[in-house]
C-alpha positions in Angstrom: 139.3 146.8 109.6 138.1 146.6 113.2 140.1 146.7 116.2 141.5 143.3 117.6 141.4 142.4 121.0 141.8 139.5 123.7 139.5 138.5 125.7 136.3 138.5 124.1 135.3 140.1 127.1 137.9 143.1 127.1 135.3 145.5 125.8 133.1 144.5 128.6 135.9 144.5 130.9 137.0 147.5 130.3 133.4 149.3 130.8 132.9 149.9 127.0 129.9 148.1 126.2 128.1 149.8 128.7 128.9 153.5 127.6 128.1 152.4 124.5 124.8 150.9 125.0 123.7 154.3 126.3 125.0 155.9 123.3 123.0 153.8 121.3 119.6 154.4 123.4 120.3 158.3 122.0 119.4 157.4 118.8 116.2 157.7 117.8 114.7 154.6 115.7 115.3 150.8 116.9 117.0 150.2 113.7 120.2 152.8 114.1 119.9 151.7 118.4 120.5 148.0 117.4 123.3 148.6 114.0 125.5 151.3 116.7 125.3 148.7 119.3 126.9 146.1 116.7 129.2 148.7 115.2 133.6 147.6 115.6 136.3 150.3 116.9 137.9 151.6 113.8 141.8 151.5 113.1 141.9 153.5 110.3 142.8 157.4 110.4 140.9 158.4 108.2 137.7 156.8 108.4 137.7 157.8 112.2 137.9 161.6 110.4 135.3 161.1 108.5 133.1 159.8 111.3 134.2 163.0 113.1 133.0 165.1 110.3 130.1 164.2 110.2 129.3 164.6 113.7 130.8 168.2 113.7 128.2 169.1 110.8 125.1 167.8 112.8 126.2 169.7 115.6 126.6 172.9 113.5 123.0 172.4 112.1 121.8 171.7 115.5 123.5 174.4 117.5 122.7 177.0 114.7 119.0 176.2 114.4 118.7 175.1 110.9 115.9 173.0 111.5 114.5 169.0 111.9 117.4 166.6 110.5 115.7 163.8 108.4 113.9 161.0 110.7 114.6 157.5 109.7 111.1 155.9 110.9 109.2 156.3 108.1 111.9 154.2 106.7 111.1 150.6 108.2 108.3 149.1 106.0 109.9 150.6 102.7 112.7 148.2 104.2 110.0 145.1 103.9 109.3 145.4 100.4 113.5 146.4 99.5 114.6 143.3 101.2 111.8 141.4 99.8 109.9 140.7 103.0 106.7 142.5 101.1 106.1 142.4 97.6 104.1 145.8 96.9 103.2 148.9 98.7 100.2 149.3 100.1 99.0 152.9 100.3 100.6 153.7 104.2 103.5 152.4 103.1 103.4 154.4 100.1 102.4 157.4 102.2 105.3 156.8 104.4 107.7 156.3 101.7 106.5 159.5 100.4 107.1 161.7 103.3 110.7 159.8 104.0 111.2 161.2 100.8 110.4 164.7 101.3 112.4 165.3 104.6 115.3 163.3 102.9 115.3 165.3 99.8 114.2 168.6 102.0 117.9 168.0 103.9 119.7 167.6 100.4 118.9 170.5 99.1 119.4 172.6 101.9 123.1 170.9 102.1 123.3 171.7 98.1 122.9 175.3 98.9 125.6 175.5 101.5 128.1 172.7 100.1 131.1 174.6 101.7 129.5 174.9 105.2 128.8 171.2 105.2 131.4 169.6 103.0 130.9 166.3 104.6 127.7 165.8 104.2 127.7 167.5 100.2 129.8 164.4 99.1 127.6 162.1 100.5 124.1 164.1 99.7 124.4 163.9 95.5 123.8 160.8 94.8 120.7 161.3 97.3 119.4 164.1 94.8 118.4 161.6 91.9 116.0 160.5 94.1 113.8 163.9 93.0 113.1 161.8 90.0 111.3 159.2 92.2 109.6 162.1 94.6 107.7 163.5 91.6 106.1 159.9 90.8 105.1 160.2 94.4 104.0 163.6 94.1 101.5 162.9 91.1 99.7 160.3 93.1 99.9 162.1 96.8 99.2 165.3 97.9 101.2 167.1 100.3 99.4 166.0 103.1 99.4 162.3 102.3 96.3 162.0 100.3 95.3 160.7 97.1 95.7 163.3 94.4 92.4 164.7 93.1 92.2 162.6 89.9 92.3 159.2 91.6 90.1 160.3 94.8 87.6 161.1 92.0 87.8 157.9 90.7 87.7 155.7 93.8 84.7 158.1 95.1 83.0 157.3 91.4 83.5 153.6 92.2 83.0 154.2 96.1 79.5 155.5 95.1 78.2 153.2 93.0 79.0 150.5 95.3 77.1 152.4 98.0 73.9 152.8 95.8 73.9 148.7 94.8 74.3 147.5 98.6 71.5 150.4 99.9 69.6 148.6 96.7 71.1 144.5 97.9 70.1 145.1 101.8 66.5 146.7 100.8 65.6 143.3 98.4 67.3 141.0 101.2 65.4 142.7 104.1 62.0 142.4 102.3 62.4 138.5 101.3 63.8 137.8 104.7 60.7 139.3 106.1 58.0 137.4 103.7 60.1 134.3 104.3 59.3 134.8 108.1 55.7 135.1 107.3 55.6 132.1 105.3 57.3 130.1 107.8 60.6 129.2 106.0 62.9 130.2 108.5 63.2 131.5 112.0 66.1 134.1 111.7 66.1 137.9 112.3 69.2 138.6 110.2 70.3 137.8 106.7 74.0 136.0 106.9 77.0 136.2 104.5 78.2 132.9 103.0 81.4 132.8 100.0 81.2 136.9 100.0 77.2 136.6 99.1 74.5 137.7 101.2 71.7 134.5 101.8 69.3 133.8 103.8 68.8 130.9 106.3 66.0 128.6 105.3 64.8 125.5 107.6 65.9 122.4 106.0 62.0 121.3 105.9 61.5 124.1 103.6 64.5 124.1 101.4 61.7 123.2 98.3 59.3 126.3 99.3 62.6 128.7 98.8 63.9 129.7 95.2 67.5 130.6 95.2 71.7 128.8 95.3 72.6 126.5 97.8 75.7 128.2 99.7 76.2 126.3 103.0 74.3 123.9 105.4 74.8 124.5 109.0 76.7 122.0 111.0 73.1 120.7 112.5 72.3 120.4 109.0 68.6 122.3 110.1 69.1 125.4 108.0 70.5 125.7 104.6 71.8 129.2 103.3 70.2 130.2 100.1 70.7 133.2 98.1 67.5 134.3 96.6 67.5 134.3 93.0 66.3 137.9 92.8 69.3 139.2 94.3 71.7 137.2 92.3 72.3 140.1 89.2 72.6 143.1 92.3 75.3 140.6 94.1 76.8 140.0 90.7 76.9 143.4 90.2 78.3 144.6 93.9 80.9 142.3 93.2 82.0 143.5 90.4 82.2 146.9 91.3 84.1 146.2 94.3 86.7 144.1 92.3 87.1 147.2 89.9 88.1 149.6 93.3 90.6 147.5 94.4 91.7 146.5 90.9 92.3 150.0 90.2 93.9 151.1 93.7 96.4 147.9 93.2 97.5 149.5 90.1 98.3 152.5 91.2 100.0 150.5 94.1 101.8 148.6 91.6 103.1 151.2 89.6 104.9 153.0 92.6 106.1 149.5 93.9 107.9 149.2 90.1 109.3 152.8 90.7 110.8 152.2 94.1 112.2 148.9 93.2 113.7 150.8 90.4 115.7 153.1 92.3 116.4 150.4 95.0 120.1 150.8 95.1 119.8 154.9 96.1 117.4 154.2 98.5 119.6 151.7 100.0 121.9 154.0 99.9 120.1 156.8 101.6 119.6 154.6 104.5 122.8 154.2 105.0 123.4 157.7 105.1 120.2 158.4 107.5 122.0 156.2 110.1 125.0 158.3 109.7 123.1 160.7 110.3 121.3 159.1 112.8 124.9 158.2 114.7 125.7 161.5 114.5 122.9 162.7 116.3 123.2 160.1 119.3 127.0 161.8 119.6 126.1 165.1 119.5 123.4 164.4 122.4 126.6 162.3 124.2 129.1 165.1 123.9 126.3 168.0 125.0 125.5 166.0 128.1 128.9 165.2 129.2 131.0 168.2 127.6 132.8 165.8 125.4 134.8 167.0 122.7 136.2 166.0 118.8 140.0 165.6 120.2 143.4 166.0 118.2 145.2 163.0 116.4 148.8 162.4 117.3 151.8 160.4 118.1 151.5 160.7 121.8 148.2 159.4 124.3 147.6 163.4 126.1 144.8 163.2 128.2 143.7 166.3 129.5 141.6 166.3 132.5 139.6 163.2 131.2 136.6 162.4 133.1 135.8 158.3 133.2 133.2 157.6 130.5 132.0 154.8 132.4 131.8 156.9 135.9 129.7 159.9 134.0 126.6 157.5 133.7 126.4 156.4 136.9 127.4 160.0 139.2 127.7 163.6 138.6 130.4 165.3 137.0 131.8 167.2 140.2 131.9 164.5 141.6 134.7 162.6 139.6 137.9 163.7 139.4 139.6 164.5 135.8 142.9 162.5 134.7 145.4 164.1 133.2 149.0 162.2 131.5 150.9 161.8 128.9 152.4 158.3 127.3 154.6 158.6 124.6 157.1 156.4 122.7 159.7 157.1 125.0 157.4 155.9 128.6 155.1 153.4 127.0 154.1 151.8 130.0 152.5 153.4 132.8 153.2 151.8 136.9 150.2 153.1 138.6 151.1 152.5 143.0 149.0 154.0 145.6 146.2 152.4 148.4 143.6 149.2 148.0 139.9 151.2 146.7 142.4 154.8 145.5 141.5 154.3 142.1 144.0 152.7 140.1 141.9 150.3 138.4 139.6 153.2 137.2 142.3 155.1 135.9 143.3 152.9 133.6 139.8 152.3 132.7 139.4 156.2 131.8 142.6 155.6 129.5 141.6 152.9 127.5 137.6 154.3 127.2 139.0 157.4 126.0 141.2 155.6 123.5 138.0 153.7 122.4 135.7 156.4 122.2 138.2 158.5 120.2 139.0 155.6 117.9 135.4 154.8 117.5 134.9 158.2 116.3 132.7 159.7 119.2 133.4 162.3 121.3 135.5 162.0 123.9 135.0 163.8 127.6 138.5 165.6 127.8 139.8 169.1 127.8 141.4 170.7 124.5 144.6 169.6 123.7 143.8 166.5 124.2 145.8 164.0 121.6 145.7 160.3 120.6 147.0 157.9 118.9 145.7 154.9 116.7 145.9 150.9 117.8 145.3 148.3 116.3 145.0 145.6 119.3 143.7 146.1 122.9 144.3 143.5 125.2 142.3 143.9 129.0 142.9 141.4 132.0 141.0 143.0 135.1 139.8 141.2 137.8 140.6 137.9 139.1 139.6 135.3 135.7 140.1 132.4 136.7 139.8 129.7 133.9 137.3 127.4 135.4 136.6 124.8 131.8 140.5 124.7 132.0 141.2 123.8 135.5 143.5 126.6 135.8 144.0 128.5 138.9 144.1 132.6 139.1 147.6 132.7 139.0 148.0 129.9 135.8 145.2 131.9 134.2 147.1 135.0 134.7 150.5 133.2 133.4 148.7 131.8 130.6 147.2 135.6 129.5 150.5 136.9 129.6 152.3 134.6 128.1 149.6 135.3 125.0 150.9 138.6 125.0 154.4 137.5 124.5 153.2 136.6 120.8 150.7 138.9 120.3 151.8 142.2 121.3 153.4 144.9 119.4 153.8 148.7 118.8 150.6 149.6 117.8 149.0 147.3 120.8 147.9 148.8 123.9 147.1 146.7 126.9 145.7 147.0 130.5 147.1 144.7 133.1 145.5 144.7 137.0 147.9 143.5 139.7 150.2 142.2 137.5 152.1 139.0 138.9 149.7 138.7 141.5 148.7 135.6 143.2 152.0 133.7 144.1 154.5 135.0 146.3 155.4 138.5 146.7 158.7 138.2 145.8 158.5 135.7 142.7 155.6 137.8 141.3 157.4 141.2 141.3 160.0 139.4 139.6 158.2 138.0 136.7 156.4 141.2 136.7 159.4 143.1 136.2 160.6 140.4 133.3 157.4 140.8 131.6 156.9 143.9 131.2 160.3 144.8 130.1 159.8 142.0 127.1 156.4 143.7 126.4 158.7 147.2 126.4 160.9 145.9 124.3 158.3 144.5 121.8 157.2 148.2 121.6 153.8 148.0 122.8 152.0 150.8 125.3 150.2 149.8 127.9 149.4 150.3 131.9 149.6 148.0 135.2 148.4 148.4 138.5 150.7 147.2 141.2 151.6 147.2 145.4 155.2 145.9 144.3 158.4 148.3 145.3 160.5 146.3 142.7 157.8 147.6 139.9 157.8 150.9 141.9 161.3 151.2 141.3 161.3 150.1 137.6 159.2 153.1 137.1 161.4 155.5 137.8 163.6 154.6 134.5 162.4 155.0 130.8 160.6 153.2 128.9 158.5 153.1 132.2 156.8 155.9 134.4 155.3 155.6 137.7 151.9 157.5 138.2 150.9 157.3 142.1 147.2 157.7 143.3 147.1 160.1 146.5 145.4 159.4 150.0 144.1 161.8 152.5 145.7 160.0 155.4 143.4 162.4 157.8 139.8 162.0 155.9 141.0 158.6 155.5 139.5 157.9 152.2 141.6 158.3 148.5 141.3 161.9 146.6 141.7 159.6 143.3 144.2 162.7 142.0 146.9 160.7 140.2 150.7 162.3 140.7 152.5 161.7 137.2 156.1 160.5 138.0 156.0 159.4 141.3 154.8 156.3 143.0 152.5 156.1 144.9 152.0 155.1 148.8 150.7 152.1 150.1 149.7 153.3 153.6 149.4 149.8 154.7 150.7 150.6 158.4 148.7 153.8 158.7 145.4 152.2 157.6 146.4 149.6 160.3 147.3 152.5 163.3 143.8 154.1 162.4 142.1 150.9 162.2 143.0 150.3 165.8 145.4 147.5 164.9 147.5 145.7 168.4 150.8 147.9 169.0 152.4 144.6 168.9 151.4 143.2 165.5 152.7 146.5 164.3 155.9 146.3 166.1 156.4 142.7 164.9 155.6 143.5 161.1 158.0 146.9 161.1 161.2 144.1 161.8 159.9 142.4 158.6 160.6 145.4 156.5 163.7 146.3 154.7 165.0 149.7 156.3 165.4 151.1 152.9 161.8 151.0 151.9 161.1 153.5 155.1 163.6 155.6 153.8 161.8 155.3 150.2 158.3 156.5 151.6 159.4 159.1 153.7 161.0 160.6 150.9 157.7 160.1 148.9 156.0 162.1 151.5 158.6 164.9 151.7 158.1 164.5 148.1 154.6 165.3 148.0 154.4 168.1 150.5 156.6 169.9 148.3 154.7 169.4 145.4 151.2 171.0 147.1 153.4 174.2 148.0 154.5 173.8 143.9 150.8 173.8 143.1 149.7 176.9 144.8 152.9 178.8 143.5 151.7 177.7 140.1 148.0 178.4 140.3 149.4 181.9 142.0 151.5 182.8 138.7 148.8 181.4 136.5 145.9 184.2 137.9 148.9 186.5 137.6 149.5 185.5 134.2 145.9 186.1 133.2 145.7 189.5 134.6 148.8 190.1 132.1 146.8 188.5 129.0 143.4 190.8 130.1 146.3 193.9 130.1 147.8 193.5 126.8 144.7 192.5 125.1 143.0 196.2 126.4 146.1 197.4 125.1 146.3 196.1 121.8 142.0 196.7 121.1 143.0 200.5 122.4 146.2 200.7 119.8 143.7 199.1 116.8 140.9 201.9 118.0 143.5 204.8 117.5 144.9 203.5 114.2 141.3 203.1 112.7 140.8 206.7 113.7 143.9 208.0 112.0 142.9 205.9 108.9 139.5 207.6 108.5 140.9 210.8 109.4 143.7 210.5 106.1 141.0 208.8 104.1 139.1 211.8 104.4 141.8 214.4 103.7 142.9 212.3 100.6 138.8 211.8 99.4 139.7 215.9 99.4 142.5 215.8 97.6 140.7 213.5 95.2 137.9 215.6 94.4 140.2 218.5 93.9 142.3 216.8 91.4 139.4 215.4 89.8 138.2 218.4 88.8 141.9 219.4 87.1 142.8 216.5 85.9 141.1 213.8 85.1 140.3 210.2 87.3 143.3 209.1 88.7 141.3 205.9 89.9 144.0 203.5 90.4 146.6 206.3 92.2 143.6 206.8 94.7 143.1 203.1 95.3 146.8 202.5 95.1 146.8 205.3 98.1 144.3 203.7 99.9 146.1 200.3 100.2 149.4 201.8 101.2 147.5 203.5 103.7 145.8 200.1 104.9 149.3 198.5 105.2 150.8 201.4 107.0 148.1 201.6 109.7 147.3 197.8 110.0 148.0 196.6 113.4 150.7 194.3 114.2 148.7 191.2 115.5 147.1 191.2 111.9 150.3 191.1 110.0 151.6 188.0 112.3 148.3 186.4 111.7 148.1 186.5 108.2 147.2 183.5 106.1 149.9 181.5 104.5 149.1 180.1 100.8 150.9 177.5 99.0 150.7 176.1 95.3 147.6 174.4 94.7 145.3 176.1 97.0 142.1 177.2 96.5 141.2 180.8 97.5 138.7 183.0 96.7 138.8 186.8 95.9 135.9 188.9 94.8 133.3 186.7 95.0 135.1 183.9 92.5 137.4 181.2 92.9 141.0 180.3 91.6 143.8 178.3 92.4 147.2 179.5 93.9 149.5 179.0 90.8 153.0 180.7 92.4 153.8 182.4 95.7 156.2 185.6 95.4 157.5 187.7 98.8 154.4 190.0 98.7 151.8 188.7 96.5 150.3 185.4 95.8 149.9 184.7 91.8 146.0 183.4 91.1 144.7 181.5 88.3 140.8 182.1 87.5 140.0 180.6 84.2 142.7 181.5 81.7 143.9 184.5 83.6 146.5 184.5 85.9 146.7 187.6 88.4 148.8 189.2 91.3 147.1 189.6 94.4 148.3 190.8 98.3 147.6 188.4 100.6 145.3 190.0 103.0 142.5 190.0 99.6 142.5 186.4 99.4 140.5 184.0 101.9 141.0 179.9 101.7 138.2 177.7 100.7 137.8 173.9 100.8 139.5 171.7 98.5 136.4 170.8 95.8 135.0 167.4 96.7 135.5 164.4 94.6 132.5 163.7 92.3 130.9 160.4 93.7 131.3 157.0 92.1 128.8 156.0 89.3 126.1 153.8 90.3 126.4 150.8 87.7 123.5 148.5 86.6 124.5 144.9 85.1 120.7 144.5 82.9 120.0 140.7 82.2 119.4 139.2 79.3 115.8 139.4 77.6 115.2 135.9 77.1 114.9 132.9 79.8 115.1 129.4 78.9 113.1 127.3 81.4 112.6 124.3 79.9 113.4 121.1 81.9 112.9 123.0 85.2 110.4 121.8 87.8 107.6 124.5 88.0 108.1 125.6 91.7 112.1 126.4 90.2 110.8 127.8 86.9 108.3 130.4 88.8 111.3 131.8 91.1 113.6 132.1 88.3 111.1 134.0 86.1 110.5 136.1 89.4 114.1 136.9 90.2 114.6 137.7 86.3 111.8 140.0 85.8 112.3 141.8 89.2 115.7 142.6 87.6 114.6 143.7 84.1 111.7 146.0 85.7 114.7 147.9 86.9 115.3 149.2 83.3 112.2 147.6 81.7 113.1 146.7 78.1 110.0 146.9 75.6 109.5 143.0 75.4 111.5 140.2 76.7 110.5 136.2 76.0 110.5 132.6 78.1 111.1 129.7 76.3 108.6 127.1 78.0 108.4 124.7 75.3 105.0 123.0 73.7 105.0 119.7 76.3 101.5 119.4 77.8 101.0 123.0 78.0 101.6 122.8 82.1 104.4 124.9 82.9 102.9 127.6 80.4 99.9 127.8 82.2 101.5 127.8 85.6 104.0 130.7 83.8 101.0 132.8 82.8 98.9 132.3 86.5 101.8 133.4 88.6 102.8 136.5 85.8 99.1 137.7 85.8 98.8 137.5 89.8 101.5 139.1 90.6 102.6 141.3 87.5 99.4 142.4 86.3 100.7 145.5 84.8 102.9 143.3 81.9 100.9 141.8 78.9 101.6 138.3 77.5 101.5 137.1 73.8 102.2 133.2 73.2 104.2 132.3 70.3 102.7 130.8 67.2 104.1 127.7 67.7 103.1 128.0 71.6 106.9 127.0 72.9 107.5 130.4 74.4 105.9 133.7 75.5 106.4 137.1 74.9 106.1 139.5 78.2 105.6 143.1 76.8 106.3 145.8 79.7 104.6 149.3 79.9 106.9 152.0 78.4 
């Protein structure tokens, strides 16, 4: 199920139509461009995984080189004739499907080598791989290279050559009886013309009697009459026949591919929806390499991590936008963003909910690792001033009207965006139904941000379930810095815009009377505020380059400490492959003392980080040891029991490695075959013809040997009409009437 949201416009609102639409211009056929473009924002966890999966596996193959993924534009007219649009192949479509097929089934197989380096894409590849069966009836009428295999070229050059040889033999007879008719008179013409597929000649009508030949056309004029001389008549006769035996034989061949690919019209289906997967996939991967986006972590808490604005990376470069970073949780759903007209507020909220939709759309999202989000299932966006124009309402009814939705609408897994809330009535009315609304929309659970100038909201933010996030201002550069100050509200700067926009010392005087002494008090402690926090931010970038140098030390240190144990370990491997041989020679093959002696030296020089970082196995999990695979069975204090066939065995820890759990086998592709008789009778013949059409396109499928319409005798009609359209446009099935003549027996090639 998709996402719901409210206004239709939100996503449009919100910027994310537009960073979609250039998502969608990455792909690289019309057909995947226009389905992404109509593609919802996903609710469910999973599915969104999935999605993720896929993309991570493109990007491997990419990044790693492993070579052309499978193109999808050889793919649009096999679509035609599936959807019916085109009832057979002709031989570029053929060709095309033909080479689909090969980088398709090229792209399986390398996946079915390496099903645990691309799981995803394994479970969805095997059905793909019974469409081999189809590439070999392609591959015994097509070369490589697209052309007709050798023992049907040899046969359209047979009939190709004979039909040269008759018309060298046609246009020689023609040219000389043109030329004694222009002695004789007869007609006036230079060229011999071509009239119902037969070359004739143009006789003046006063001379139509002087002329031996078949009438074929009289000219509008009615002065010249087109003959075709009767001497010419068997080489035309026999042209034509020729010619209708090449095309008779290239439409069977043509035919008999059309049946196969109509028979396996389900898989192919089905492979196209897995090429725009793919497809998708590949439009993400170019998204997240441009922009440094990333696959981010699912969790009960919205973590942004420097987040750039999807929306602001197509339009300017990315040092040029500043990064977001916050965290909303249960516990401070709602988010109070404060701070100066044009500082940003608007576009913060913006980068949250693109974020959200990107993630939850299953594309990669332009944060920093450690980035986490949850999953909603409504969005609701009101930007802007909307005012309902076809209801007469004003921009602060309209605003009433959109929030009083949300009364009804909203609840914990919503996630709305509210711009100036309460605005457009009077200062102090609006910050009070502000403040009653969104403490109903906290109490309904939902998470959400609003933008707002109000000090009652300002203050509201300072107590959970709510959190102020002020935009700063460089008061000196005059102009925002867009860097957003989690837990603190922001400033106004209302009367020092005014000071340094040259505003009368008298209208400033008269406005500072108007406000409330405590407010001063407020934003001077704001400032103090912030002062202290720059001074905080250097001492923390200061400890944070100290830190590192501390991380660089220890990590020498530990890489020196590994160095010297790995010597020591050689050095007593030596001395005991000594010992070895000497005690070989005495006593026998003490093999498994020695390799006992060897692992209790590996545990007693193996480094400390390795023993903290060892793998942890439970019951159930599949591992593999020496090449073959078993399943974790029971879990002692030093060794992990294994099953591998019937045997169950001890093994340490450090000898086992993880795989991936197998894959589940893909569902059965079912096929429902109709019955093998049809009863038309009492049917017009126009419904008659579409139901034997429909019914036979279903039995070629799984052709039986022989299947039978009942037509009945009447006046022999509908079995005429019945036997035209099966001839036209089956001419590969053979037809038998009954005895009696009320039915017909359709016999299909085995």
């Amino acid at each position: 199920m998709g996402l719901n949201y409210y206004p239709e416009s939100s996503l449009k609102d919100c910027g994310f139509e537009a960073v979609k639409d250039y998502i969608a211009a990455l792909c690289r056929t019309k057909e995947a461009k226009k389905i992404f473009r109509e593609k919802k924002v996903l609710t469910d966890f999973n599915l969104i995984q999935k999605h993720y999966a896929l993309y991570k596996e493109v990007h491997y193959w990419i990044e790693k080189g492993w070579g052309r993924l499978p193109y999808l534009e050889h793919f649009a007219p096999i679509h035609k004739v599936l959807s019916g649009k085109k009832l057979y192949l002709d031989k570029s479509t053929a060709v095309a499907c033909f080479f689909w097929l090969k980088d398709l089934l090229a792209f399986a197989k390398r996946i079915r080598r390496h099903p645990t380096t691309f799981p995803a894409f394994w479970r969805l590849v095997q059905p793909v791989l019974l469409l081999e069966r189809l590439q070999k009836v392609f591959s015994h009428y097509f070369t490589d290279e697209g052309q007709w295999q050798p023992h049907i070229l040899e046969q359209l050059e047979k009939l190709s050559k004979a039909i040269h040889e008759v018309t060298l033999q046609l246009h020689e007879r023609m040219a000389a009886i043109l030329e004694k008719a222009q002695k004789q008179g007869l007609t006036t013409a230079t060229q011999w013309s071509v009239r119902n597929n037969r070359l004739v000649i143009p006789i003046d009508a006063t001379h139509k009697t002087h002329f031996k030949g078949i009438l074929h056309g009289i000219s509008r004029s009615g002065q010249t009459l087109y003959f075709e001389p009767l001497s010419t008549v068997p080489l035309q006769n026999r042209l034509q026949y020729l010619d209708n035996q090449y095309w008779q034989f290239l439409h069977r061949q043509l035919n008999v591919l059309t049946h196969y690919l109509r028979k396996f019209k389900r898989l192919l289906w089905y492979a196209y929806a897995l090429q725009l997967q793919i497809e998708f996939a590949y439009a993400k991967y170019q998204w997240a390499k441009r922009f440094d986006a990333i696959v981010p972590q699912q969790g009960n808490v919205l973590n942004l991590r420097n987040a750039y604005n999807p929306e602001l990376l197509l339009y300017l470069p990315k040092e040029k936008i500043v990064p977001l970073s916050l965290t909303i949780s249960s516990k401070r759903p709602i988010l109070i963003f404060s701070g100066p007209n044009a500082g940003g507020k608007s576009m913060a909220m913006k980068c949250i909910v693109l974020c959200q939709l990107l993630y939850q759309s299953g594309i990669p999202v332009p944060v920093d690792k450690g980035s986490a989000f949850p999953i909603f299932k409504k969005l609701f966006v009101w930007i802007g001033d909307q005012q309902m124009v076809s209801e007469n309402l004003s921009s602060f009814s309209a605003h009433l009207k959109y929030l009083n939705s949300l009364c009804s609408d909203l609840d914990k897994d919503s996630f709305f965006i509210i711009d100036e809330i309460g605005r457009g009535t009077a200062p102090e009315f609006g910050a009070a139904l502000a403040a009653g609304y969104l403490h109903y929309f906290a109490e309904k659970g939902a998470w959400g941000a609003t933008t707002t100038h109000f000090a009652v909201l300002k203050q509201l933010g300072e107590q959970p379930p709510f959190l102020n996030v002020g935009l700063q201002f460089d008061i000196k550069r005059m102009r925002p810095t867009f860097q957003a100050v989690v837990g603190v509200p922001g400033n106004s700067y209302a009367f020092e815009l005014a000071r340094r926009l040259n505003t009368p010392p008298q209208v400033l005087s008269y406005a500072q009377q108007w406000i409330d002494p405590r407010w001063n008090t407020i934003e001077s402690l704001l400032q103090r505020l912030k002062e202290k926090e720059k001074h905080l931010i250097q001492k923390e970038e200061r400890l944070q380059q100290q830190q590192k140098r501390l991380e660089e030390q220890r990590k020498r240190f530990l890489q020196q400490q590994r160095h010297e144990a790995k010597e020591q370990l050689k050095a007593f491997q030596k001395e005991l492959m000594k010992l070895y041989e000497t005690y070989k020679k005495q006593q026998g093959k003490p093999d498994k003392v020695i390799k006992e002696s060897h692992l209790l030296l590996e545990q007693h020089f193996q480094s400390p980080m390795a023993s903290k970082t060892a793998v942890e196995f439970s019951v159930g999990d599949k591992v593999q040891v020496e090449q073959r695979i078993g399943e974790v069975v029971a879990v002692e204090k030093d060794k992990v029991i294994v099953q591998i066939g019937n045997m169950r065995l001890p093994y340490r820890p450090e000898r086992l490695k993880k795989v991936a759990q197998p894959l589940k086998s893909s569902p059965k592709i079912t096929y429902n075959a109709p019955s093998i008789e049809i009863d038309v009778r009492g049917l017009r013949v126009e419904e008659a013809l579409q139901a034997i059409d429909q019914w036979l396109n279903r039995l070629l499928i799984q052709p039986p040997p022989y299947a039978i319409i009942v037509h009945g005798k009447g006046t022999g009609a509908l079995k005429k009409a019945i036997h035209t359209f099966i001839q036209k446009n089956y001419p590969h099935l053979r037809l038998e009437t009954s005895a009696d003549g009320g039915s017909t027996k359709v016999y299909f090639p085995q």
